[in-house]
BAFI-3210 file (N, C-alpha, C; in Angstrom, 3 decimals, decimal comma, padded with zeros to 6 digits):
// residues 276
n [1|2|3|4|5|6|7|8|9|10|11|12|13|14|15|16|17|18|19|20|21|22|23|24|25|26|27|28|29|30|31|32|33|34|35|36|37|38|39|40|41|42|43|44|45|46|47|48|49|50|51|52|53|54|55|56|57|58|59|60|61|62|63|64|65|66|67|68|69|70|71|72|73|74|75|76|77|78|79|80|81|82|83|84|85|86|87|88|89|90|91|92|93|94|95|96|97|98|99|100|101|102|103|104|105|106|107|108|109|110|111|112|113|114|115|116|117|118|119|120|121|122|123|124|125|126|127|128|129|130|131|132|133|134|135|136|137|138|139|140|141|142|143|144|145|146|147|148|149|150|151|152|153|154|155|156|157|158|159|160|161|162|163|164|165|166|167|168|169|170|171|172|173|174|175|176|177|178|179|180|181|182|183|184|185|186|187|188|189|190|191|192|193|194|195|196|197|198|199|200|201|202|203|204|205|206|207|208|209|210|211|212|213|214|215|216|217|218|219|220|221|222|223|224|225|226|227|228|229|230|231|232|233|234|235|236|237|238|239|240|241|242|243|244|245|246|247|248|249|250|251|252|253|254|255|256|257|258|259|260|261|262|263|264|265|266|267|268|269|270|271|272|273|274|275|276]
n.u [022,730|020,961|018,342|016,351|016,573|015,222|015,714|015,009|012,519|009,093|007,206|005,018|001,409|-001,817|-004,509|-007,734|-010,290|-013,178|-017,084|-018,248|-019,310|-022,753|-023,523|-024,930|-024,628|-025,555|-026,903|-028,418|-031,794|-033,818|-037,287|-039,162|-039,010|-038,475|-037,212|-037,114|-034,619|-031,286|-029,553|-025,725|-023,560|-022,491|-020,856|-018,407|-018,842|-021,044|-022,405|-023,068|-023,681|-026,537|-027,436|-027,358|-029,251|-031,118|-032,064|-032,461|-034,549|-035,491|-035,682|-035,068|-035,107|-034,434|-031,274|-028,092|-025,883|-022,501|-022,395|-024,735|-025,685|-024,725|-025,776|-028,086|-028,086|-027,221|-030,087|-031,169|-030,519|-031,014|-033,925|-035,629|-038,121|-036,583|-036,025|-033,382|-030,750|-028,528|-027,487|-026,060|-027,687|-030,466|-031,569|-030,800|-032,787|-035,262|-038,216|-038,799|-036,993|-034,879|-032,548|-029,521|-026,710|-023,890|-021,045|-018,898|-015,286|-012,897|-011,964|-013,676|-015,877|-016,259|-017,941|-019,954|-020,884|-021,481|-022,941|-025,414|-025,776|-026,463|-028,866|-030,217|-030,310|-029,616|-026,820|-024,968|-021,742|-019,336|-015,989|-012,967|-013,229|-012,830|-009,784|-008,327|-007,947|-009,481|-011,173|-012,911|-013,947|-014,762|-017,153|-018,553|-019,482|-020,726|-022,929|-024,185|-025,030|-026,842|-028,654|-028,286|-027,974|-024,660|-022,731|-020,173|-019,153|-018,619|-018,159|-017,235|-016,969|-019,354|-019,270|-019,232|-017,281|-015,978|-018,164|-018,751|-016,622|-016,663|-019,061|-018,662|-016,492|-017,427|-019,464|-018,112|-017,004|-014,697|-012,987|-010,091|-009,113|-005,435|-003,814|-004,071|-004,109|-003,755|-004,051|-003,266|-003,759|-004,243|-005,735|-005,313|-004,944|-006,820|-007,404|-005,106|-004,855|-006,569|-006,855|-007,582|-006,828|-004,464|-003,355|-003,148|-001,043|-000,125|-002,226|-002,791|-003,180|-004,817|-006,612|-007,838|-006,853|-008,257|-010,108|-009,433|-007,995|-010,191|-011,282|-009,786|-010,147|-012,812|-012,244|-010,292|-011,658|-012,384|-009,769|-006,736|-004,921|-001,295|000,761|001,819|002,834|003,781|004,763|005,208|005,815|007,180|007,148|009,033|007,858|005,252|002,032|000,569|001,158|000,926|002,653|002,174|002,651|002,119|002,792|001,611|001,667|000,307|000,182|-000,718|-001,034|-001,038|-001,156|-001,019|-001,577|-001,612|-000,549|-000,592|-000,545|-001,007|-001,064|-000,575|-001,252|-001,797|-002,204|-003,732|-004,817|-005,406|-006,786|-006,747|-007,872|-006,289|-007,113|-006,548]
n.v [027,848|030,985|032,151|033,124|031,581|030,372|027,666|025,035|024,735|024,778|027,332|028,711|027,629|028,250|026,695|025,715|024,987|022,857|022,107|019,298|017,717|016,310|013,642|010,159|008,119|006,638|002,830|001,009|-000,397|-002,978|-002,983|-004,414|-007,225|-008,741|-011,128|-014,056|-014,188|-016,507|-016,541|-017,719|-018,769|-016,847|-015,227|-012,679|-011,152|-011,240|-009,797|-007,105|-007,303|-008,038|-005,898|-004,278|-005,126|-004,705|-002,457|-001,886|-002,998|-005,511|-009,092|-011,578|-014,493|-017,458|-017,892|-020,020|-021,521|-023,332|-022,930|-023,290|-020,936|-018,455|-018,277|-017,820|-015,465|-013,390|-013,634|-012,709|-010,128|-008,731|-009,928|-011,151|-012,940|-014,864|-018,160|-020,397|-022,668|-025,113|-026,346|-025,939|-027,083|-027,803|-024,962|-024,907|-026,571|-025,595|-024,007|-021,471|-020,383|-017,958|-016,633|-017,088|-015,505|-016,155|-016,637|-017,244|-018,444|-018,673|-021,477|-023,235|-022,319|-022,984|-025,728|-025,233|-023,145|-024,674|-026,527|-024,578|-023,747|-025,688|-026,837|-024,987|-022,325|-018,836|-017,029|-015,289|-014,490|-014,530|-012,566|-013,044|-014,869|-017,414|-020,124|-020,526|-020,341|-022,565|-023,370|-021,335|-021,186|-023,394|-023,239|-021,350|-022,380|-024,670|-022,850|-021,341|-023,791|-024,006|-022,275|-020,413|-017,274|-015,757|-014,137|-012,027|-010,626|-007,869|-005,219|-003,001|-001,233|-000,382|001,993|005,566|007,406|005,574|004,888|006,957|008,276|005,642|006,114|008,874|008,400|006,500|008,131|010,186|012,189|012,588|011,553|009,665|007,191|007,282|007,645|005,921|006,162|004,706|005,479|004,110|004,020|002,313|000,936|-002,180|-004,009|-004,914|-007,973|-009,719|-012,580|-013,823|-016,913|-017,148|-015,455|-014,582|-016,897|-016,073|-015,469|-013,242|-011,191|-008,701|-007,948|-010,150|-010,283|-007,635|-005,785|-006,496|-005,814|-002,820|-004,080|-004,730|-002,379|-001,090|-002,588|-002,185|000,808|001,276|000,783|-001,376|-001,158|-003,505|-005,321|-005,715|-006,056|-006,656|-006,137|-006,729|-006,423|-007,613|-006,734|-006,906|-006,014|-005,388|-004,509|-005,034|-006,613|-008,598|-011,454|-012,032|-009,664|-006,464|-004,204|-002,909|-003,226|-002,901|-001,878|-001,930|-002,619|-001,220|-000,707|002,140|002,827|003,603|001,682|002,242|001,065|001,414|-000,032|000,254|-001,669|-001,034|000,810|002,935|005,645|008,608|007,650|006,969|007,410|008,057|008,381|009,210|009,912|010,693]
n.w [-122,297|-123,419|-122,390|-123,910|-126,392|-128,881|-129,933|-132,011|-131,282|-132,125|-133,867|-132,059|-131,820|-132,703|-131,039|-131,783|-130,486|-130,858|-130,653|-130,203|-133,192|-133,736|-133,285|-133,983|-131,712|-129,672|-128,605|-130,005|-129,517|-129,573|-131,501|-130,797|-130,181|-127,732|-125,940|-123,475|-121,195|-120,673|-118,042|-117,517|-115,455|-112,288|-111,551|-110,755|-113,172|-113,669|-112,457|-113,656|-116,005|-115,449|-114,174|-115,801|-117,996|-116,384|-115,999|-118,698|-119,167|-119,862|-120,090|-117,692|-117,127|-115,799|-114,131|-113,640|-112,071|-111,329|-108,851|-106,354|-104,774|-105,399|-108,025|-106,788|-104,997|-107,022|-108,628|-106,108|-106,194|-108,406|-110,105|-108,362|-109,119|-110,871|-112,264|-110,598|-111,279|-110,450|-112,279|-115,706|-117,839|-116,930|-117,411|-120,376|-121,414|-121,405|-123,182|-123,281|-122,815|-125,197|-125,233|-124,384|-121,891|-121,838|-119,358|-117,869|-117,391|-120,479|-120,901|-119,159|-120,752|-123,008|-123,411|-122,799|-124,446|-126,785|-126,311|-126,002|-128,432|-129,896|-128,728|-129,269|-128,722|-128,664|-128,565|-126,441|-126,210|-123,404|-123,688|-123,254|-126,551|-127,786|-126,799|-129,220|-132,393|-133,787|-132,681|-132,116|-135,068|-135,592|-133,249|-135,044|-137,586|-136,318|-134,970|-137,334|-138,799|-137,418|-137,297|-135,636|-133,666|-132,911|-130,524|-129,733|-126,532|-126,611|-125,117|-125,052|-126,844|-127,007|-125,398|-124,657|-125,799|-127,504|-128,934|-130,172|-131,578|-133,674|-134,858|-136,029|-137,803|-139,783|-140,863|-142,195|-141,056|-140,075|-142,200|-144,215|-141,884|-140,338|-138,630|-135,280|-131,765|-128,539|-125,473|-122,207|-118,560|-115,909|-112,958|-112,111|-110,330|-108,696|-109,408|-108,021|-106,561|-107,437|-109,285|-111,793|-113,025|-112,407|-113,551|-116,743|-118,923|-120,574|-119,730|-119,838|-122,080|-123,680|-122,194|-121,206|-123,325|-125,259|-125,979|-127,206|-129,051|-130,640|-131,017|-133,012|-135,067|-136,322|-136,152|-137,808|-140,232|-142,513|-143,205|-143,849|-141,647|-141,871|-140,268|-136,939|-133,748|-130,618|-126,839|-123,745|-120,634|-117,182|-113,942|-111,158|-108,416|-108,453|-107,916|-108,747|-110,391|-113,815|-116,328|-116,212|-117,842|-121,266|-124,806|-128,213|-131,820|-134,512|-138,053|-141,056|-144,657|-145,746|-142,547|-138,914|-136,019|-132,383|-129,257|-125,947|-122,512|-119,524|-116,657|-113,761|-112,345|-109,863|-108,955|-110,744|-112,924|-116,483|-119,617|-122,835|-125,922|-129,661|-132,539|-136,001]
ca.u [021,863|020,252|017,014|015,875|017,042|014,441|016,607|014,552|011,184|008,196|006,582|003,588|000,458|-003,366|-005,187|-008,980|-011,358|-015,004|-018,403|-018,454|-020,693|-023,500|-023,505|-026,219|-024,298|-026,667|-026,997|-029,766|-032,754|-035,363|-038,476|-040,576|-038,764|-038,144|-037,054|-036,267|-032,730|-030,857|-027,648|-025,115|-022,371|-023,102|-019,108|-017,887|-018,770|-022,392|-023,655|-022,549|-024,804|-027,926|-027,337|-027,727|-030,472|-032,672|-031,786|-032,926|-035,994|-034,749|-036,312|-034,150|-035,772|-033,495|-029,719|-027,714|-024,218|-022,375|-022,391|-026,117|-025,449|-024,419|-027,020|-029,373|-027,601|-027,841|-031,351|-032,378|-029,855|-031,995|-034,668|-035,921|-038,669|-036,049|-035,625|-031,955|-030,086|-026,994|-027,075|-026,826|-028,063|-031,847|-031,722|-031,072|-034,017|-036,670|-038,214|-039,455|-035,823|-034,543|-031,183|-028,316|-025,560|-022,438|-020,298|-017,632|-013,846|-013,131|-011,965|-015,208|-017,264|-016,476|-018,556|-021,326|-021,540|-021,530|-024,360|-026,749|-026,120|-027,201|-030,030|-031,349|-030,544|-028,702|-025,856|-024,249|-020,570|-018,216|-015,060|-012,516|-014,076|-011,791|-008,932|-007,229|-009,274|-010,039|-012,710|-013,487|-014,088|-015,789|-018,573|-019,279|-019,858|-021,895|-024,228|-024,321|-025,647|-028,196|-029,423|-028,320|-026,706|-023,743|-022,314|-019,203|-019,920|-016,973|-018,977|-016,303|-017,383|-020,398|-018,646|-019,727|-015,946|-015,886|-019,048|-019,043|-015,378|-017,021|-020,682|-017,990|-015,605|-018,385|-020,028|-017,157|-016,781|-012,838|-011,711|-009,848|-007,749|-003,906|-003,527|-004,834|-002,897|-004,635|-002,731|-003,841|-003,207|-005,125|-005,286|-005,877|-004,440|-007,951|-007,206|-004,364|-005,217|-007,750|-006,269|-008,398|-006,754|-003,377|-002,552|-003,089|000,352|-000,736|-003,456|-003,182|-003,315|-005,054|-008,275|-007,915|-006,397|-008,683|-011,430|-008,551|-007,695|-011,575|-011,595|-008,892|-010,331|-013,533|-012,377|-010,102|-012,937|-012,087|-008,118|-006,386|-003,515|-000,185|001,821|001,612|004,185|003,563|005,120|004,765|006,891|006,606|008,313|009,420|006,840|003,623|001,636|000,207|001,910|001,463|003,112|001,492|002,843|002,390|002,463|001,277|001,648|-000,390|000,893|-001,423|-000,769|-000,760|-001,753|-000,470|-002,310|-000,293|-001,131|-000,203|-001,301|000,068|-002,462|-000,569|-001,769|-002,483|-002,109|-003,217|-005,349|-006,270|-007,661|-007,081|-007,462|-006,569|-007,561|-005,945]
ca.v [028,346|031,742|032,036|033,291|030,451|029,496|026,675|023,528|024,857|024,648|028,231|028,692|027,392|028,645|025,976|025,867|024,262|022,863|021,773|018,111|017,539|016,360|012,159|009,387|006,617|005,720|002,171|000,543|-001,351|-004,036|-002,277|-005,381|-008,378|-009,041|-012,256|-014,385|-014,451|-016,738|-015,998|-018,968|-018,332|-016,192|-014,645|-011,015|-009,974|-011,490|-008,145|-005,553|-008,136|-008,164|-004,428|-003,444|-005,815|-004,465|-001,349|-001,907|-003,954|-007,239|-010,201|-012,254|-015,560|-018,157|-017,957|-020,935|-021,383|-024,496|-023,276|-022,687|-019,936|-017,575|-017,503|-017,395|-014,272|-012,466|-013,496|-011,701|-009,234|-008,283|-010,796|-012,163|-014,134|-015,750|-019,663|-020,745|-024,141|-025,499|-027,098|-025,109|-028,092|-027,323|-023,928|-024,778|-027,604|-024,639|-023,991|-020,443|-018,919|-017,634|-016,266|-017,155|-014,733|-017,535|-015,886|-018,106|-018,175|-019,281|-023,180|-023,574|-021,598|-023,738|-026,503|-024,915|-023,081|-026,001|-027,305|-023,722|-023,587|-027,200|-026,339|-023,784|-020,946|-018,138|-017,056|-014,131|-015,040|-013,198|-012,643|-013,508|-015,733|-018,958|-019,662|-021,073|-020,015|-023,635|-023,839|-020,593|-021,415|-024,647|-022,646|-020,240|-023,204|-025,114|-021,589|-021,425|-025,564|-024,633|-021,331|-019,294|-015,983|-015,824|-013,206|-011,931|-009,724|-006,769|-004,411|-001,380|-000,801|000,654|002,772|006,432|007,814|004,515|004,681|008,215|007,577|004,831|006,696|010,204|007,797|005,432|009,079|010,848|013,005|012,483|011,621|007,791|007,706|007,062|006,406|005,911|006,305|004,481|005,764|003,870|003,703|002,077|000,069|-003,440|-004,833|-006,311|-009,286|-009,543|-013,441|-014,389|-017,734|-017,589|-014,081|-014,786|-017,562|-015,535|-014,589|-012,018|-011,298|-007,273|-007,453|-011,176|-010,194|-006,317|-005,524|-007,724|-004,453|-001,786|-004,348|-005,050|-000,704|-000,683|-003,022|-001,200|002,189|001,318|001,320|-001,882|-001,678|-004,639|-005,080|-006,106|-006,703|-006,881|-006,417|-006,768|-007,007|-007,295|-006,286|-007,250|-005,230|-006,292|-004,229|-005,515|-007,576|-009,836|-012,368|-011,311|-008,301|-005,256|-003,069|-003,205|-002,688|-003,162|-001,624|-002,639|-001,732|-001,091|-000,152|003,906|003,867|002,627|001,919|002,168|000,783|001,428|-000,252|000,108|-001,693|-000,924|002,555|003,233|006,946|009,054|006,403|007,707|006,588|008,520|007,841|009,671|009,136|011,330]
ca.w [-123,367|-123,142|-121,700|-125,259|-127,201|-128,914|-131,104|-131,761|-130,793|-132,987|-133,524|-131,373|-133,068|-132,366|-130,997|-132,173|-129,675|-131,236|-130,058|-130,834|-133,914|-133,126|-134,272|-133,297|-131,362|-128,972|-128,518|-130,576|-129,145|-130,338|-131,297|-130,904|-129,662|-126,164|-125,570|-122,227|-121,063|-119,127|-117,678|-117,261|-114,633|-111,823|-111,349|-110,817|-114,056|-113,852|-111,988|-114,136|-117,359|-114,601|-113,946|-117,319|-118,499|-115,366|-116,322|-120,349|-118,601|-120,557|-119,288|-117,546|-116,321|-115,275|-113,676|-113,584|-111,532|-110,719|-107,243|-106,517|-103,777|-106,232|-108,739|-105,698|-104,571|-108,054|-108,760|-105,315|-106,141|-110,200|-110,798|-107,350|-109,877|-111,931|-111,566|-110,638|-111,180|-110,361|-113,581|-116,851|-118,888|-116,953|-118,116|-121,670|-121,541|-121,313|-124,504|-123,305|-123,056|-126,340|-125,587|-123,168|-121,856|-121,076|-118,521|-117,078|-118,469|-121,650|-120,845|-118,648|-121,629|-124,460|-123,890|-122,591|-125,698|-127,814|-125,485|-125,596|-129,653|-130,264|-127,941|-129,989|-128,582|-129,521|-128,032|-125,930|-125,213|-122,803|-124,507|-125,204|-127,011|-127,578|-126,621|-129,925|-133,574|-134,443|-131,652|-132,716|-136,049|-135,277|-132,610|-135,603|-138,219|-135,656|-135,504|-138,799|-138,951|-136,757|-137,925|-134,282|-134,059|-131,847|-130,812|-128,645|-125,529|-126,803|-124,849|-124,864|-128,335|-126,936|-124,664|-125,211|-126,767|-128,655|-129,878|-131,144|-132,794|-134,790|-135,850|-136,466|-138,697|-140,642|-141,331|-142,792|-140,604|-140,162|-143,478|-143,845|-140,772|-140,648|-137,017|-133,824|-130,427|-127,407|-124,114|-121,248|-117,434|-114,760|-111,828|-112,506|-109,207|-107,748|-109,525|-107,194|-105,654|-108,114|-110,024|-113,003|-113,583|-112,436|-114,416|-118,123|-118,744|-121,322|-119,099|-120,309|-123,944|-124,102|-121,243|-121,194|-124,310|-126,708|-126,327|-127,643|-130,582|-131,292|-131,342|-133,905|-136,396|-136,450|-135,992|-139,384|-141,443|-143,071|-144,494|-143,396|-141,086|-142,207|-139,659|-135,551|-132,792|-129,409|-126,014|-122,489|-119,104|-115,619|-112,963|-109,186|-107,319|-109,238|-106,923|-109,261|-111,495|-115,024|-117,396|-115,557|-118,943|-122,362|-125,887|-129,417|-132,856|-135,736|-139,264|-142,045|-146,058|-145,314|-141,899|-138,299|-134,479|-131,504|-128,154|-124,477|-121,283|-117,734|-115,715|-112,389|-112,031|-108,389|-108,813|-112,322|-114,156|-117,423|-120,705|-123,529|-127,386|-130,439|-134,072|-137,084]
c.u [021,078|018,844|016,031|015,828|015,619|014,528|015,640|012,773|010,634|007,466|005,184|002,172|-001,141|-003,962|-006,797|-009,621|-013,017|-015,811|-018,060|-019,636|-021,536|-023,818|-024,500|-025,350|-024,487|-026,429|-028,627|-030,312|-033,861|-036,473|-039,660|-039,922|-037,768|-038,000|-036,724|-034,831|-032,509|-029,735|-027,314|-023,785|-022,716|-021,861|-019,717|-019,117|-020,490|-023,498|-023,988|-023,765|-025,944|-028,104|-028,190|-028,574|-031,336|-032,730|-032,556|-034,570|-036,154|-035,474|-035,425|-034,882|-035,256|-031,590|-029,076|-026,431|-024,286|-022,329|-023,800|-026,125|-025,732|-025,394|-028,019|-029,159|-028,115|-029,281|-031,954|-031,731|-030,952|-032,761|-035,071|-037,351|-037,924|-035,740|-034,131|-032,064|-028,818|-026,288|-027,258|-027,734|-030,005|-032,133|-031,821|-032,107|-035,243|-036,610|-038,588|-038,235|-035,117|-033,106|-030,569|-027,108|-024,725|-021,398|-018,894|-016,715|-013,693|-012,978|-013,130|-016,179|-017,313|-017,113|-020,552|-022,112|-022,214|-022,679|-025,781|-026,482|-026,810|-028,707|-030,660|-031,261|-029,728|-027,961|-025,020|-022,785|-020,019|-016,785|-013,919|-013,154|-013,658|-010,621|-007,124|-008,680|-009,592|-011,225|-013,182|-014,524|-015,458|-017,249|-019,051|-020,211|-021,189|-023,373|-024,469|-024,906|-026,844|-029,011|-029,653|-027,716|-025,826|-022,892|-021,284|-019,425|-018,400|-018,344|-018,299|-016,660|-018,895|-020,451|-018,551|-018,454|-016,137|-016,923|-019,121|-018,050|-016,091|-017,792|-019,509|-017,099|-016,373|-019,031|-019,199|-016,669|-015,023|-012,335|-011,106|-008,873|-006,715|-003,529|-003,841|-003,650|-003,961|-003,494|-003,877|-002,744|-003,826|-005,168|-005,933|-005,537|-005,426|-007,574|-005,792|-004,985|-006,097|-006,923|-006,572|-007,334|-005,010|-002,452|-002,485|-001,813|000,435|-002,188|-004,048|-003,397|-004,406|-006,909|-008,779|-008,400|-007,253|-009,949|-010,581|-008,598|-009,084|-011,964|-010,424|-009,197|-011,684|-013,607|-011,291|-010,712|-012,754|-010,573|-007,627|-005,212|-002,580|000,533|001,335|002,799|003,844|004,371|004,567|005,523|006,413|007,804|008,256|008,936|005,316|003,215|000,426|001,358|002,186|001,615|001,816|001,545|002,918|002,401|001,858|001,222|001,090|-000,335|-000,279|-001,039|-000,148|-000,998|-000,959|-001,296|-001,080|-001,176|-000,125|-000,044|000,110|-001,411|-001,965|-000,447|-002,279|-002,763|-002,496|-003,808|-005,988|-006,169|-007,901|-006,367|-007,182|-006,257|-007,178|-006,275]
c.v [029,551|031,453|032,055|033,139|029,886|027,757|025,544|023,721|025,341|026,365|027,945|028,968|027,789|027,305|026,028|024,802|024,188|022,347|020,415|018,082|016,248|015,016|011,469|008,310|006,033|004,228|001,854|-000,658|-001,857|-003,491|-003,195|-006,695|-008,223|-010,468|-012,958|-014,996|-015,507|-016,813|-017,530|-018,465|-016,744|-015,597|-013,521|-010,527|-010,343|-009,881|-007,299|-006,338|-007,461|-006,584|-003,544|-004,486|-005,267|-002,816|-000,895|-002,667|-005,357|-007,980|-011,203|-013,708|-016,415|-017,300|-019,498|-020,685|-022,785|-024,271|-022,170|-021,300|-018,402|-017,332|-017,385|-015,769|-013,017|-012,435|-012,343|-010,123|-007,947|-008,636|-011,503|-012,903|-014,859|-017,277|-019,476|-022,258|-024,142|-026,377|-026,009|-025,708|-028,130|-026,198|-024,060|-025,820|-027,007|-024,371|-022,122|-019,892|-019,082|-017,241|-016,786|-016,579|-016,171|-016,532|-016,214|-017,654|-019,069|-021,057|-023,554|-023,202|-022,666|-024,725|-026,521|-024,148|-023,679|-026,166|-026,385|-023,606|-024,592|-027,560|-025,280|-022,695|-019,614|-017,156|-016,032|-014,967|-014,316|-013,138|-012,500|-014,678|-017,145|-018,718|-019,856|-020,450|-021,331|-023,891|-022,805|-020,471|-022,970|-024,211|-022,427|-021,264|-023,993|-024,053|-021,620|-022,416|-025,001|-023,308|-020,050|-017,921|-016,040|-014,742|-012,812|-010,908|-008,722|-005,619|-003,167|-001,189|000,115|001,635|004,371|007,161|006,507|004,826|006,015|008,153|006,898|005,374|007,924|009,316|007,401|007,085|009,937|012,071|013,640|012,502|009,674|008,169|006,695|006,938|006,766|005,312|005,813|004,392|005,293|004,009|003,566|001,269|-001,270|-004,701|-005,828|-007,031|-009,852|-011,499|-014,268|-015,185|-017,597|-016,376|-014,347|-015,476|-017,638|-014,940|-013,570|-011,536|-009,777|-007,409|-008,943|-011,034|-008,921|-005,639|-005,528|-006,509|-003,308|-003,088|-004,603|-003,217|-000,345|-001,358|-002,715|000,378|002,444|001,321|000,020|-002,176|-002,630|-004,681|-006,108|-006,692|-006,388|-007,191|-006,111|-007,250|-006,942|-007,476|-006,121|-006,780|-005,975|-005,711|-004,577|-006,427|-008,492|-010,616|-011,414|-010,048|-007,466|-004,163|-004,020|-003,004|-002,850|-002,005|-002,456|-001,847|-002,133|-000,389|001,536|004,081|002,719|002,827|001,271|002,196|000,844|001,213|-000,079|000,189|-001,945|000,101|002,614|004,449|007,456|008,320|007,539|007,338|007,775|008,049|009,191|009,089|010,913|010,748]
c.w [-122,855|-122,736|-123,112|-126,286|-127,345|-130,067|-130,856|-131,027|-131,821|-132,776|-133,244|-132,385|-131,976|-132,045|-131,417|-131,239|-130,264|-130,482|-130,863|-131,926|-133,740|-134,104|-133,793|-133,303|-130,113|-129,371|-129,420|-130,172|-130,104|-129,822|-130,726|-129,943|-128,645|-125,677|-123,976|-122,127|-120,666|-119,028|-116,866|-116,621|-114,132|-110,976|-111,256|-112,142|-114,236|-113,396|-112,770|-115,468|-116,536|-114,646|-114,959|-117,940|-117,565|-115,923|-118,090|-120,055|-119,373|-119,389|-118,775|-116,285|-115,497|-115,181|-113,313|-112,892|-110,714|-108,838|-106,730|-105,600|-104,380|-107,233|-107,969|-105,311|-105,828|-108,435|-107,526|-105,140|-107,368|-110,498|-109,503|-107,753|-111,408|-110,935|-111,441|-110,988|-110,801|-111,287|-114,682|-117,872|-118,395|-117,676|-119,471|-121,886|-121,585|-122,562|-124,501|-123,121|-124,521|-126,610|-124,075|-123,144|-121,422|-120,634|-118,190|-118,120|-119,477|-121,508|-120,165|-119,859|-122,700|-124,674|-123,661|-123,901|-126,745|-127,703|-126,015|-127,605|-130,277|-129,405|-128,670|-129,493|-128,586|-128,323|-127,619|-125,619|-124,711|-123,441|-123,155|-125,392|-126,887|-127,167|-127,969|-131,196|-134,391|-133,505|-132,021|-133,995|-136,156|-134,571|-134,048|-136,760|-137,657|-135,515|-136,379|-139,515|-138,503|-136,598|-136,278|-134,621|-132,837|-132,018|-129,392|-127,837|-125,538|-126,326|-124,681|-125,954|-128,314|-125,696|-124,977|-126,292|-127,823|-129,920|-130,724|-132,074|-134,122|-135,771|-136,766|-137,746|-140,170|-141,351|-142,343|-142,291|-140,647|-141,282|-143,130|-142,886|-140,999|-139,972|-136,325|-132,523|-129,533|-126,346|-123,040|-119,663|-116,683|-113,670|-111,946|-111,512|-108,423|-108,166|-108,620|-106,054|-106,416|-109,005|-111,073|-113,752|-113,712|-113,124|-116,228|-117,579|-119,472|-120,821|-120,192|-121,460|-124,213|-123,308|-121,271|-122,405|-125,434|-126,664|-127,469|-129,441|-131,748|-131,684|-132,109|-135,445|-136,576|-136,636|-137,849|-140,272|-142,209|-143,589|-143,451|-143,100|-141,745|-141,073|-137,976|-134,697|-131,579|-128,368|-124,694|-121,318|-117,724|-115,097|-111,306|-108,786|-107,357|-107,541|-107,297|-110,356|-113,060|-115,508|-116,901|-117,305|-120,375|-123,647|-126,655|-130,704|-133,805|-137,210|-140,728|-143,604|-145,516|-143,961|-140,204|-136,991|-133,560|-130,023|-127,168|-123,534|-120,234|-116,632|-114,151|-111,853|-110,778|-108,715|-110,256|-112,970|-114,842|-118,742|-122,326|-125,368|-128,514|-131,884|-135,199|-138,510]
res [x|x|x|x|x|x|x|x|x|x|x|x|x|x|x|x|x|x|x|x|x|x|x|x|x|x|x|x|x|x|x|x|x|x|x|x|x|x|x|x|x|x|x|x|x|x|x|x|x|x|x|x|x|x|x|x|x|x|x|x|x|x|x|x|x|x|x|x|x|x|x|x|x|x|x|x|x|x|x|x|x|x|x|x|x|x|x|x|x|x|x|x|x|x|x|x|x|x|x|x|x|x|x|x|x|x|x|x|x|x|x|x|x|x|x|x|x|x|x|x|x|x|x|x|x|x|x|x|x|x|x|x|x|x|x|x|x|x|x|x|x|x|x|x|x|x|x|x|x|x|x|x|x|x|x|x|x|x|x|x|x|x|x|x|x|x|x|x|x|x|x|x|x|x|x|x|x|x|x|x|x|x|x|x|x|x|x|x|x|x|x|x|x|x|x|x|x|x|x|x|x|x|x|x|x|x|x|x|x|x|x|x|x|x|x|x|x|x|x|x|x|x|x|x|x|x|x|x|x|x|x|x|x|x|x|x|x|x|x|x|x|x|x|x|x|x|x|x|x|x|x|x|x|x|x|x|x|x|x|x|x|x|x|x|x|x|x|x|x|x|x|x|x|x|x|x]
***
């Protein structure tokens, strides 16, 4: 083919580069009420909670973990005047804490929930939430008996791209959108040894994933999916157990979302969405 073949090529189009307009999706704080925390399970992901509550100046009184060591550690890590236990069932017996983050994995979480809603107190969970939607369904009812709010800890939603997406969408900025592309690639190998992690066999789309599908049924604006196809592929150099790669499509009336992951990115991790 000549050099000057231009057969099958799109004529060259002007790109236009803008200034982002200028949206309010900041995070919104309680003007008045400051309640005391207490954080239940004192795991990995307990820091990054503590981090960002010391950080917001949140009150965080008690820590609880079945293995007392550990909430000793984080307390003198964020809070070296918070009580600990090695029971969570002290923690929820205080009448002066108002909210509880629940940390642990979902088969450990579910009955502690039960426990801190029937206790009165209202309810951070780490997600995913259940692991079937009849316990699901059952928590939300039980809140709902006993006049709590409960609420799931999808904290990529307030993730600064996320969050501006949403405020730029809900505003009108865009127009109704017709589809959204989420291209991921990252390295997700620490879990590499960790049982809790290893033995989700949809770990990517079921532990990862469940942020991307919680930023597709928000970022739709409401229209309601039709249909859902998903897979997932494990290769012979991985060096954990489950499906390193994966997919999803989600099919809507006029409009469709299309998902990506490859969480065994050593090299090149990168994270990009687009919305049309």
């Amino acid at each position: 083919m000549p050099e000057n073949d231009d057969y099958g090529l799109s004529p060259t189009k002007l790109v236009h580069t803008i200034t982002p307009p200028n949206v309010d999706y900041g995070v919104p704080k309680p003007k008045s009420y400051c309640p005391k925390i207490g954080l239940i399970g004192a795991g990995g992901i307990s820091e990054f909670h503590l981090k960002n509550y010391r950080t917001c100046g949140y009150d965080v009184a008690a820590i609880a973990s079945r293995t007392l060591a550990d909430a000793e550690k984080r307390r003198d890590e964020f809070y070296p005047d918070a009580d600990v236990y090695g029971d969570y069932r002290q923690l929820l017996s205080r009448d002066d804490i108002e909210v509880v983050d629940v940390t642990p994995h979902p088969m450990d979480r579910l009955p502690i929930l039960r426990d801190a809603i029937v206790a009165g107190k209202h309810v951070l969970s780490q997600k995913p939430f259940v692991l079937n939607l009849d316990d699901g369904e059952s928590l939300m009812q039980l809140a709902r008996t006993n006049n709590i709010k409960l609420a799931v800890n999808q904290n990529g939603r307030w993730a600064p791209h996320f969050a501006y997406m949403r405020s730029a969408i809900a505003s009108g900025l865009i127009g109704e959108v017709t589809s959204i592309d989420f291209n991921l690639q990252w390295d997700q190998t620490w879990i590499a040894g960790n049982e809790a992690f290893e033995n989700v066999h949809h770990l990517i789309l079921f532990d990862f994933g469940v942020h991307w599908f919680d930023a597709a049924n928000y970022l739709m604006g409401g229209q309601s999916a039709q249909t859902v196809y998903a897979k997932a592929t494990r290769f012979d150099d991985q060096v954990y157990r489950p499906p390193a790669i994966a997919s999803a499509v989600i099919g809507y009336p006029h409009a469709q979302v299309r998902m990506s992951f490859h969480g065994h990115t050593r090299l090149g991790e990168e994270d990009v969405t687009t919305v049309v």
